[in-house]
LUMZANU-227131 format. One record per residue (C-alpha): x, y, z; residue in one letter; residue number from 1. Coordinates in steps of 0.05 Angstrom, whole numbers, plus 5000, padded with zeros to 4 digits. Example, Ala and Ser with C-alpha at 12.3 -4.5 7.8 and 13.67 -1.06 7.14 Angstrom:
2
<atom px="5246" py="4910" pz="5156" residu="A" num="1"/>
<atom px="5273" py="4979" pz="5143" residu="S" num="2"/>
This chain:
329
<atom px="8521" py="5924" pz="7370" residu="X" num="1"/>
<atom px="8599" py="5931" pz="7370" residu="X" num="2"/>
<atom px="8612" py="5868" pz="7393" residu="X" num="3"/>
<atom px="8564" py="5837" pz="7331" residu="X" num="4"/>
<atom px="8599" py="5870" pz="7284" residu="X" num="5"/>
<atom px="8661" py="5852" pz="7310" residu="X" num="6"/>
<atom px="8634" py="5770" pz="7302" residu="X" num="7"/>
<atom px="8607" py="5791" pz="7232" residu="X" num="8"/>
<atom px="8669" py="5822" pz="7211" residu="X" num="9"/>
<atom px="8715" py="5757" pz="7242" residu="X" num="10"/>
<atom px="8670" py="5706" pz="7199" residu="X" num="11"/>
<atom px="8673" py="5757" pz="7132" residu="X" num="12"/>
<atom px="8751" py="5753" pz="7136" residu="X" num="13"/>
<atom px="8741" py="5680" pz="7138" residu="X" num="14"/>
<atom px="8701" py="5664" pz="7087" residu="X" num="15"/>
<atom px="8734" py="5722" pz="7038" residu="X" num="16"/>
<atom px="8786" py="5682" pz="7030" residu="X" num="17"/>
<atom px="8747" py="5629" pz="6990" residu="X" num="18"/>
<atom px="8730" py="5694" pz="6944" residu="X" num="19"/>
<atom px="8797" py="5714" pz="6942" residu="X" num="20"/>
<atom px="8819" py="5642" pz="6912" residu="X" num="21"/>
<atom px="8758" py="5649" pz="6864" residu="X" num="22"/>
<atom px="8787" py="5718" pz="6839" residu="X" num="23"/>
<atom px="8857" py="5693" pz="6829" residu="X" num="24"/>
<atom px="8830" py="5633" pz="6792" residu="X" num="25"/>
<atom px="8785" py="5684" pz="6746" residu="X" num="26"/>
<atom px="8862" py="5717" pz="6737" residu="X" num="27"/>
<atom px="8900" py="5661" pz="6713" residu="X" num="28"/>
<atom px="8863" py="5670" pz="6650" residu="X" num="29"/>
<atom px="8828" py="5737" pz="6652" residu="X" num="30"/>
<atom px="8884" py="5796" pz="6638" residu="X" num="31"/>
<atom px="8868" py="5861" pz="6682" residu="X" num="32"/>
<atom px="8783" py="5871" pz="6689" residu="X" num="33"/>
<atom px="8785" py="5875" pz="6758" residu="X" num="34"/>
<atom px="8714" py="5920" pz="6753" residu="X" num="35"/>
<atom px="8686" py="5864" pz="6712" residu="X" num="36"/>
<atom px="8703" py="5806" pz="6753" residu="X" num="37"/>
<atom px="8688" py="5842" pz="6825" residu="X" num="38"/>
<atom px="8622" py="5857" pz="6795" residu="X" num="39"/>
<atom px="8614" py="5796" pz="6768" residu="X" num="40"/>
<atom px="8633" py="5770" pz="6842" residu="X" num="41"/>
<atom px="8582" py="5817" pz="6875" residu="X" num="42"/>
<atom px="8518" py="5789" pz="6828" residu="X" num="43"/>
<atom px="8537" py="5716" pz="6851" residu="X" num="44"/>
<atom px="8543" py="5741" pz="6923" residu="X" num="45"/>
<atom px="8475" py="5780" pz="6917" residu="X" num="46"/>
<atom px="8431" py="5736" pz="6884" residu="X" num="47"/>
<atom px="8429" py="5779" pz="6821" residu="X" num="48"/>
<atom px="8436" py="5776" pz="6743" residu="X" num="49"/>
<atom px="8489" py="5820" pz="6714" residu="X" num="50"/>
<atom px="8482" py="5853" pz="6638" residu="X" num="51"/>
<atom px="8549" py="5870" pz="6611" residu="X" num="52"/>
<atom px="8547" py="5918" pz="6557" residu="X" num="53"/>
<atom px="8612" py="5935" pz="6505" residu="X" num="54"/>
<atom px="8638" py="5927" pz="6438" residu="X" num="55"/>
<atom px="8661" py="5858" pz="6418" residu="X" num="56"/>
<atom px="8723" py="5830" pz="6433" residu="X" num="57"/>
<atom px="8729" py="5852" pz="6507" residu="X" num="58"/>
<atom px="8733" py="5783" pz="6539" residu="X" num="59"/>
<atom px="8653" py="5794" pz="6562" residu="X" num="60"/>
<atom px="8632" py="5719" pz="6545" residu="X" num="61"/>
<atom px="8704" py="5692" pz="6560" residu="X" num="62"/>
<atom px="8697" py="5722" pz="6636" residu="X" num="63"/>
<atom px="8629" py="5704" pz="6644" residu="X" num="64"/>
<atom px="8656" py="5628" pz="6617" residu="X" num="65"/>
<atom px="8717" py="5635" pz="6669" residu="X" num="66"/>
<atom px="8680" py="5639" pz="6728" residu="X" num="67"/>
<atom px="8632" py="5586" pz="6711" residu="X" num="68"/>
<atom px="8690" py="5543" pz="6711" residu="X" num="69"/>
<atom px="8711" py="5561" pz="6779" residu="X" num="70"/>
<atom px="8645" py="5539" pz="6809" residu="X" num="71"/>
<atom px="8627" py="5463" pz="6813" residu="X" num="72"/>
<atom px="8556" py="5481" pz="6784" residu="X" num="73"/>
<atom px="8522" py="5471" pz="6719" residu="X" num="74"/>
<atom px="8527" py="5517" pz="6658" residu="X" num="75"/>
<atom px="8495" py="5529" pz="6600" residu="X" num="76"/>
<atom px="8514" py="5576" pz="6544" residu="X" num="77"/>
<atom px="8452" py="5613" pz="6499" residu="X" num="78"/>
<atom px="8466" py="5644" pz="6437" residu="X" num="79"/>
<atom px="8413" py="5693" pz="6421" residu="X" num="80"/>
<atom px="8391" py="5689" pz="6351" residu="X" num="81"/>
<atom px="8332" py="5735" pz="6312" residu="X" num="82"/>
<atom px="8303" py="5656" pz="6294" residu="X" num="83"/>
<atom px="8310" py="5635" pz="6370" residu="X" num="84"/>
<atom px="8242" py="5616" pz="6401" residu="X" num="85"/>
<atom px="8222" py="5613" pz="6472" residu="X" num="86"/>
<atom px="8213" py="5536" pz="6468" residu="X" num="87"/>
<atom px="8299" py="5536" pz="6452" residu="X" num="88"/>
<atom px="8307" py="5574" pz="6527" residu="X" num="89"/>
<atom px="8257" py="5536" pz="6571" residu="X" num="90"/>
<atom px="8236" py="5464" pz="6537" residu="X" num="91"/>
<atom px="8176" py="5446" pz="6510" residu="X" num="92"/>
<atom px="8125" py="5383" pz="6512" residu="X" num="93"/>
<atom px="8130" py="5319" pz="6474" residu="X" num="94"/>
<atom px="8078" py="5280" pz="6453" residu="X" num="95"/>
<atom px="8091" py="5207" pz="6441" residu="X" num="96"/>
<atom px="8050" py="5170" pz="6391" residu="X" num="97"/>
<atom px="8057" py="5099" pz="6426" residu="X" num="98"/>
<atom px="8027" py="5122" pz="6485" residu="X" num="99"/>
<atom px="7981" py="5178" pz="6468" residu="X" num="100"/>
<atom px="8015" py="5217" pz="6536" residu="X" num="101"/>
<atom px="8062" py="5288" pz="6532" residu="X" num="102"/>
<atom px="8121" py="5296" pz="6567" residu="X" num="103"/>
<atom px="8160" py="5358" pz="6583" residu="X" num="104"/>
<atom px="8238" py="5368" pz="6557" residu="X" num="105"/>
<atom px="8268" py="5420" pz="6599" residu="X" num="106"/>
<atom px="8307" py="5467" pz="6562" residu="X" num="107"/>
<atom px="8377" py="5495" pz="6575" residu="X" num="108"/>
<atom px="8361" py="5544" pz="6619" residu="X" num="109"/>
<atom px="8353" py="5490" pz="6675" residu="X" num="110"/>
<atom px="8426" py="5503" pz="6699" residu="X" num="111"/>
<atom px="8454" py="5540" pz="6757" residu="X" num="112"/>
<atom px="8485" py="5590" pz="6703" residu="X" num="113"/>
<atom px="8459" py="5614" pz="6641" residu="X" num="114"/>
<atom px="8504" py="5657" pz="6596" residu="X" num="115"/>
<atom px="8460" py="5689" pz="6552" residu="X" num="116"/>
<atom px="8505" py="5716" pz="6495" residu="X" num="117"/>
<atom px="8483" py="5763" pz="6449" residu="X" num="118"/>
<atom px="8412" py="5771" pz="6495" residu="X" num="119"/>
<atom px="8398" py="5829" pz="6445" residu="X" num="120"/>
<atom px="8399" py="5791" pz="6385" residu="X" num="121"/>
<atom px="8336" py="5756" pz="6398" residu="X" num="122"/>
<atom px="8268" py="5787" pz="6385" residu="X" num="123"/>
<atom px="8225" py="5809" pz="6454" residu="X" num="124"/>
<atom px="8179" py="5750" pz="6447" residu="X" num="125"/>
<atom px="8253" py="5702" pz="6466" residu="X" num="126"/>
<atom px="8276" py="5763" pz="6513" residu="X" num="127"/>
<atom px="8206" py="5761" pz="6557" residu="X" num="128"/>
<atom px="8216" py="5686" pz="6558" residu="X" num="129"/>
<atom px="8267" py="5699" pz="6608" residu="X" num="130"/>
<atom px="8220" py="5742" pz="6664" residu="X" num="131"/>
<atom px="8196" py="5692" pz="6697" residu="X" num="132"/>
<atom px="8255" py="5643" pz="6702" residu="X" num="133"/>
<atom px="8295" py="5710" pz="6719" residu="X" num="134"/>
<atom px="8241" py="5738" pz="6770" residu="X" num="135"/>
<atom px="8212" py="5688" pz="6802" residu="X" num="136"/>
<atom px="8271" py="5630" pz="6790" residu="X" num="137"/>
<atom px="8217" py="5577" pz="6758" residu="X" num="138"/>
<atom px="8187" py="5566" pz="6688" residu="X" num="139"/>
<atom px="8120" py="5547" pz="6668" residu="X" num="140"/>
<atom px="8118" py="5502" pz="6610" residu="X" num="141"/>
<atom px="8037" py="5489" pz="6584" residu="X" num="142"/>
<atom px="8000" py="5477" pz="6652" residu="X" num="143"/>
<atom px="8067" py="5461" pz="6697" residu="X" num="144"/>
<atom px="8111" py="5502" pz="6735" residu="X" num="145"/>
<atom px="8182" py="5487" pz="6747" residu="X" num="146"/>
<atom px="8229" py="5498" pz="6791" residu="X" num="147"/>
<atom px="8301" py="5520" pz="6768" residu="X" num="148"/>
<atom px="8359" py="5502" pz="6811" residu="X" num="149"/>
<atom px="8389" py="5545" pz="6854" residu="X" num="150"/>
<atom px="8429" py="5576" pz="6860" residu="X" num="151"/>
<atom px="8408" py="5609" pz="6792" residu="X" num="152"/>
<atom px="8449" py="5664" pz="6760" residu="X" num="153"/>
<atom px="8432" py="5688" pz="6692" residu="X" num="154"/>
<atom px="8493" py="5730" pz="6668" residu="X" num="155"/>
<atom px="8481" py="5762" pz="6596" residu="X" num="156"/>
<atom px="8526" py="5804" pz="6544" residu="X" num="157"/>
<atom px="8503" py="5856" pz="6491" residu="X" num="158"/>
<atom px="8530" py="5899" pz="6438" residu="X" num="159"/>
<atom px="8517" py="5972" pz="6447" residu="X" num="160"/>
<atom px="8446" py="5986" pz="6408" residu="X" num="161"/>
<atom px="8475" py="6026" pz="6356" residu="X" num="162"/>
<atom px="8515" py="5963" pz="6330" residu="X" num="163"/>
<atom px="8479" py="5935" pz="6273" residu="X" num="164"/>
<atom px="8422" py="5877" pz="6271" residu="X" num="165"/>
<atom px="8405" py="5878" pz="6347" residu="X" num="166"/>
<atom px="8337" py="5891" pz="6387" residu="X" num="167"/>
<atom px="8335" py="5948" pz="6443" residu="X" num="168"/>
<atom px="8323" py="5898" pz="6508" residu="X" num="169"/>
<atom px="8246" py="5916" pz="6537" residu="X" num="170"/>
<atom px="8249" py="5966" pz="6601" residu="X" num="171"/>
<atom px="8213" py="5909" pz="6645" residu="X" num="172"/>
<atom px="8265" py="5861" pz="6623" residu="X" num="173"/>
<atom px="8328" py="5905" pz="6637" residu="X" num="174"/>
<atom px="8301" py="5928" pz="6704" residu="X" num="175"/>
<atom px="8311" py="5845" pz="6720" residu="X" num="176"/>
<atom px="8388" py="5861" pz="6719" residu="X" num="177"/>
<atom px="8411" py="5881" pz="6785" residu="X" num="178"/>
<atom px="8469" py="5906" pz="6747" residu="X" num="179"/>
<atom px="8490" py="5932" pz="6678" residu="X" num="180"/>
<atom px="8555" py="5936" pz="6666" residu="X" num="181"/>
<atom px="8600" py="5987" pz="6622" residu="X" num="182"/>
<atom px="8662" py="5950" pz="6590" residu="X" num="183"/>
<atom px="8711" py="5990" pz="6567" residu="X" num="184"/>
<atom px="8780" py="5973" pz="6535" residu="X" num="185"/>
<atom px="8840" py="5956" pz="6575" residu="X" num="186"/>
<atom px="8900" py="5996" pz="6583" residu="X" num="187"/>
<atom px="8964" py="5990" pz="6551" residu="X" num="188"/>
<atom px="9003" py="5948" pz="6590" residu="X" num="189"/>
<atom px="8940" py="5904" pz="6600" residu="X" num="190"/>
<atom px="8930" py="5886" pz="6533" residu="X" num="191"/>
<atom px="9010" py="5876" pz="6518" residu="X" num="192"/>
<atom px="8998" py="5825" pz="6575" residu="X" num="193"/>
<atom px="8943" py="5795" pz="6535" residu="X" num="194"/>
<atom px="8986" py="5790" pz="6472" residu="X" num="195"/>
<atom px="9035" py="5757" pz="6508" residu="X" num="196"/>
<atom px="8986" py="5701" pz="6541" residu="X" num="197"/>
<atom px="8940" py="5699" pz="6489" residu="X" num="198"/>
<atom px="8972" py="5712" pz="6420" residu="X" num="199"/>
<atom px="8976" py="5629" pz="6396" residu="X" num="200"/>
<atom px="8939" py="5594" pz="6351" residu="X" num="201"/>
<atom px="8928" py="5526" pz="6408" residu="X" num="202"/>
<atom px="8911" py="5579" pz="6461" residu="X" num="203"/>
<atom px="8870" py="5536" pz="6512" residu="X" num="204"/>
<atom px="8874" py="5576" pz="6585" residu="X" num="205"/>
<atom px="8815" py="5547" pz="6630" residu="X" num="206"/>
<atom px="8797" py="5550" pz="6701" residu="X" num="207"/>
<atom px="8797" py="5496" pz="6749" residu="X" num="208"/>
<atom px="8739" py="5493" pz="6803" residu="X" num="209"/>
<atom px="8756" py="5523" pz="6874" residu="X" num="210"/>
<atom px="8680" py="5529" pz="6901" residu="X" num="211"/>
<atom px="8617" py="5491" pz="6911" residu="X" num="212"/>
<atom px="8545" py="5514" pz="6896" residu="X" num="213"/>
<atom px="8539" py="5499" pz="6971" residu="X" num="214"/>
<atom px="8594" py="5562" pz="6990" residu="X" num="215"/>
<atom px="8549" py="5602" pz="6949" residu="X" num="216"/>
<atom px="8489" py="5593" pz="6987" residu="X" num="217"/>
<atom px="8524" py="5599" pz="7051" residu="X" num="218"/>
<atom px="8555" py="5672" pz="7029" residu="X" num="219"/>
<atom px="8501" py="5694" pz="7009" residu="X" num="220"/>
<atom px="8462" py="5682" pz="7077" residu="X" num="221"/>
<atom px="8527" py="5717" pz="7100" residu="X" num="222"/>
<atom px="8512" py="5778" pz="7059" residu="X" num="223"/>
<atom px="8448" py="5784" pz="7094" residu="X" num="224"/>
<atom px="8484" py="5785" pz="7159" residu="X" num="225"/>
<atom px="8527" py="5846" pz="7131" residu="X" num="226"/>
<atom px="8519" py="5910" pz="7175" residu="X" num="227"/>
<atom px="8486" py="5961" pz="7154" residu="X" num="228"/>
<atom px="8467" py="6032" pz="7195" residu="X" num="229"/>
<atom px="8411" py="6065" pz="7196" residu="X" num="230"/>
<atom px="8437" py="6122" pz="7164" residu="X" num="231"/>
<atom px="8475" py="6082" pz="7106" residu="X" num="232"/>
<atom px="8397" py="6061" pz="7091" residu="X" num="233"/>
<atom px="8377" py="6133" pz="7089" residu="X" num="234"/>
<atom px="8429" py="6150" pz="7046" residu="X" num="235"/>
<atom px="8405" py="6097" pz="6989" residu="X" num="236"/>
<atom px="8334" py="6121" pz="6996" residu="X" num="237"/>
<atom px="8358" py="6191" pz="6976" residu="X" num="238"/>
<atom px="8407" py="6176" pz="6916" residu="X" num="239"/>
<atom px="8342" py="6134" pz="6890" residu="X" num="240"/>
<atom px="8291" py="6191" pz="6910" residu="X" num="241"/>
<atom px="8334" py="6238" pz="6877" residu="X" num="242"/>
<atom px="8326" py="6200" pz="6816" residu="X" num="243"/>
<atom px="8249" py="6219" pz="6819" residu="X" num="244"/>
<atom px="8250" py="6283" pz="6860" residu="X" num="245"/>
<atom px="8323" py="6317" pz="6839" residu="X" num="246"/>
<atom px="8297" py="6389" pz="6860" residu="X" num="247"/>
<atom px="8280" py="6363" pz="6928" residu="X" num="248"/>
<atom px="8362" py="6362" pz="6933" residu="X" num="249"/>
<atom px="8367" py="6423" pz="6902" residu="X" num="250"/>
<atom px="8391" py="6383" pz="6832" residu="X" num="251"/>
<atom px="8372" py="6422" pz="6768" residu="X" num="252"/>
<atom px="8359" py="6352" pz="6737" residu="X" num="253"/>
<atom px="8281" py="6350" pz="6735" residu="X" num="254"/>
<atom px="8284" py="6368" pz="6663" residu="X" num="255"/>
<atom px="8326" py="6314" pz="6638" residu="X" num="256"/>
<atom px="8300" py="6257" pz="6676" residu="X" num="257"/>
<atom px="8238" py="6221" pz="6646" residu="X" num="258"/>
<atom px="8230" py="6166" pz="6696" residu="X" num="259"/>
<atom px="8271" py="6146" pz="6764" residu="X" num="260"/>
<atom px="8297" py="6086" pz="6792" residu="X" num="261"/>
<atom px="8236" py="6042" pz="6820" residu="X" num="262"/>
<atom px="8237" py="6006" pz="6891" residu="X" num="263"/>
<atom px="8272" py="5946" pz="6858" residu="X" num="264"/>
<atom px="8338" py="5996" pz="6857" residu="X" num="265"/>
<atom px="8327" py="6012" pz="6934" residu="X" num="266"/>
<atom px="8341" py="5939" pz="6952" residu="X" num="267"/>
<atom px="8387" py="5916" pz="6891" residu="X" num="268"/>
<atom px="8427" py="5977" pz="6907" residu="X" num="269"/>
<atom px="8425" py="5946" pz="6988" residu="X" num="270"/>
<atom px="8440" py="5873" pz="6961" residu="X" num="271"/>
<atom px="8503" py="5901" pz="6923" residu="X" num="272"/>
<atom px="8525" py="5950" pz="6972" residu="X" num="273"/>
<atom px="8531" py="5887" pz="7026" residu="X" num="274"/>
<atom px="8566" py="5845" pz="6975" residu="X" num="275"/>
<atom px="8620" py="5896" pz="6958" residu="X" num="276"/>
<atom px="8629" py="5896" pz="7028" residu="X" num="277"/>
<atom px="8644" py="5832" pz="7033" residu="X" num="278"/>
<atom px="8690" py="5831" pz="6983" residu="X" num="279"/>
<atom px="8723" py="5879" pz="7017" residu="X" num="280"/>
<atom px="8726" py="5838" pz="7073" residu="X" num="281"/>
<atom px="8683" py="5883" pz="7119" residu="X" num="282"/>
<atom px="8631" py="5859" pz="7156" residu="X" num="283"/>
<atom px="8596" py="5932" pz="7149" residu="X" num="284"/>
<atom px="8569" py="5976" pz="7093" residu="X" num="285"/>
<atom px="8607" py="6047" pz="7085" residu="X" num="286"/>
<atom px="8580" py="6094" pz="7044" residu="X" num="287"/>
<atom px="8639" py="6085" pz="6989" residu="X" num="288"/>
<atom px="8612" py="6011" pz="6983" residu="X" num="289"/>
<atom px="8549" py="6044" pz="6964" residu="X" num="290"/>
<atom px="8580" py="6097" pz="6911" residu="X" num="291"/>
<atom px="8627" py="6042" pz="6889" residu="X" num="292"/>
<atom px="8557" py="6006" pz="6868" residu="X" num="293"/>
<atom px="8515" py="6065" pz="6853" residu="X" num="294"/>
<atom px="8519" py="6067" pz="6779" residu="X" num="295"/>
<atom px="8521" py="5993" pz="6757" residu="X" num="296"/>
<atom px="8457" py="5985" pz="6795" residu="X" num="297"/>
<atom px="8427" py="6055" pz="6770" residu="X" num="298"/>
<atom px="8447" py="6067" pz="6695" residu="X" num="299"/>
<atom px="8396" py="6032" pz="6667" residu="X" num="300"/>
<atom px="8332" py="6056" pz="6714" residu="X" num="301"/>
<atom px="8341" py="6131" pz="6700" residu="X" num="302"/>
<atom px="8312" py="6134" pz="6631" residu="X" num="303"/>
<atom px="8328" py="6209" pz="6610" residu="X" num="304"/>
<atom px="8287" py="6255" pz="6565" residu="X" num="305"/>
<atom px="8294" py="6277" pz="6491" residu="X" num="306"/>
<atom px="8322" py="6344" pz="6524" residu="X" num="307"/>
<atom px="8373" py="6307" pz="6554" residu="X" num="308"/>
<atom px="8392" py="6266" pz="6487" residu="X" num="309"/>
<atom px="8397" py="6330" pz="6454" residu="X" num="310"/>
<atom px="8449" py="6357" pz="6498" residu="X" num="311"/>
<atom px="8491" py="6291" pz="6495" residu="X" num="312"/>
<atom px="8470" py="6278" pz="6571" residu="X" num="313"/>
<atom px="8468" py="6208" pz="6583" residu="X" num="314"/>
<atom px="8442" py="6172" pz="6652" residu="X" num="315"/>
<atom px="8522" py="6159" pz="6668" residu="X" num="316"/>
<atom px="8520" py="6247" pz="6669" residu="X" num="317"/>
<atom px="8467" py="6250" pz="6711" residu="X" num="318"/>
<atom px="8483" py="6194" pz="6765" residu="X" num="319"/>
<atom px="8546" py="6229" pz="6773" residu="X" num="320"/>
<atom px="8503" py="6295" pz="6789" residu="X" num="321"/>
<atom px="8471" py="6261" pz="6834" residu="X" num="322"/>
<atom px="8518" py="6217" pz="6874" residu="X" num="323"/>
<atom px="8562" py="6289" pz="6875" residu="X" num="324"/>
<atom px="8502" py="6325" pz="6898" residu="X" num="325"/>
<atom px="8469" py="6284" pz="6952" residu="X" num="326"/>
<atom px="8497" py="6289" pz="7026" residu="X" num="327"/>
<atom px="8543" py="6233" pz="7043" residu="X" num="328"/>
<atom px="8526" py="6210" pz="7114" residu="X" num="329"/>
């Protein structure tokens, strides 16, 4: 088993280097975010869509932008509107009048990357459009089914809920996110840095491309091949059982929780764990990779009680309780 991970770890410092140039490409116009972009990174790597949550103006949709420039894929931008329909995501059919025949006109969302801006914008009826294409990778338009290409990443930005004129995103459609991410603002020195790049009225800073769609595929059958020990495995099961069961860990949580973190979290929490491993350049999964991840993947399963809401405890709170409270293997 040594000797595999030793081969596993020798072909992850290889090919990390490829991530490495990504990142610094993602730099040359992204100031600081180094959470953002890594997690950014680790959906790509894992075959998951990221939700990035934060006021405006934190460079959400300009990151998500950046590092579709630095693939050699297609891209496709969606701004969620209250008037979108689900015909404006995944195409329609066309009937034409010479012929008497139909035929189908793919929407945009037939495109390795989707940025859905705004997702929570739309109404649910435009939202739910998006399970199948983001659960199954294919859309059914009348009678057909389509493929989508892949890879397929569908990478989406919304204002917090309280922010007016938006729609709170269904619970079936957020648990489609392997991650949700919390933006906050950048420090001090990070933003002078952005004044100083960014402060112009021509400002144009893009990306160049430094990977293929085909590098993709091949790291992520490389994440697969990521090391991970039995015990590592056991440790995931409990954070995600005590999500459920908190006072079989002796967690005085029970109260506050109103529904855990469903089997989907067990293996998205796996998928991400691997990835952040490999970004790491490790060929194996420590149990930091897996606290590192813990939250992104976990904030928006635990849905707390009105208990909890009344005492200010939010599921960021309670994850904490839990990843303190949990043994670490």
């Amino acid at each position: 088993m040594d000797a595999g991970i030793t081969a596993i770890n020798e072909r992850v410092q290889q090919e990390a280097a490829a991530l490495y140039r990504l990142r610094d490409e993602i730099g040359r116009v992204i100031v600081g975010q180094r959470y953002l972009v890594d997690r950014l990174l680790i959906g790509l790597l894992a075959n998951g869509h990221v939700l990035l949550e934060g006021v405006p103006g934190l460079a959400k949709t300009l990151s998500i932008k950046t590092l579709a420039q630095t693939i050699d894929a297609s891209f496709q931008r969606l701004q969620f509107t209250p008037d979108l329909l689900p015909a404006d995501l995944i195409g329609t059919l066309i009937y034409s009048p010479r012929d008497g025949t139909f035929s189908v006109k793919k929407g945009p969302i037939f495109a390795n990357i989707i940025l859905a801006d705004e997702i929570n914008r739309a109404p649910a009826k435009v939202q739910s459009a998006l399970l199948e294409a983001m659960q199954e990778h294919q859309v059914t338009i009348s009678d057909q089914t389509h493929p989508l290409p892949d890879p397929f990443l569908v990478l989406a930005t919304q204002n917090p809920i309280e922010q007016e004129g938006t729609y709170p995103l269904p619970e079936a459609q957020v648990d489609r996110f392997m991650l949700k991410l919390s933006i906050t603002y950048p420090t001090k020195a990070e933003e002078r840095q952005i004044l100083d790049r960014m402060a112009s009225t021509n400002h144009r800073l893009t990306a160049s491309p430094v990977i293929h769609t085909q590098d993709i595929i091949r790291l992520r059958a490389l994440v697969d091949e990521i090391y991970l020990d039995d015990k590592i495995k056991d440790y995931i099961i409990d954070l995600v059982f005590a999500t459920r069961e908190p006072a079989t860990y002796k967690l005085d949580l029970q109260r506050l929780i109103q529904y855990g973190a469903s089997p989907r979290a067990t293996l998205y929490l796996t998928l991400a764990a691997k990835a952040h491993a490999l970004l790491q350049g490790r060929g194996y999964v420590t149990p930091q990779d897996v606290k590192s991840v813990g939250p992104d993947v976990l904030r928006h399963r635990v849905i707390v009680t009105y208990e909890a809401e009344a005492e200010d405890m939010t599921s960021e709170t309670i994850l904490k309780s839990i990843f303190d409270g949990v043994p670490v293997p």
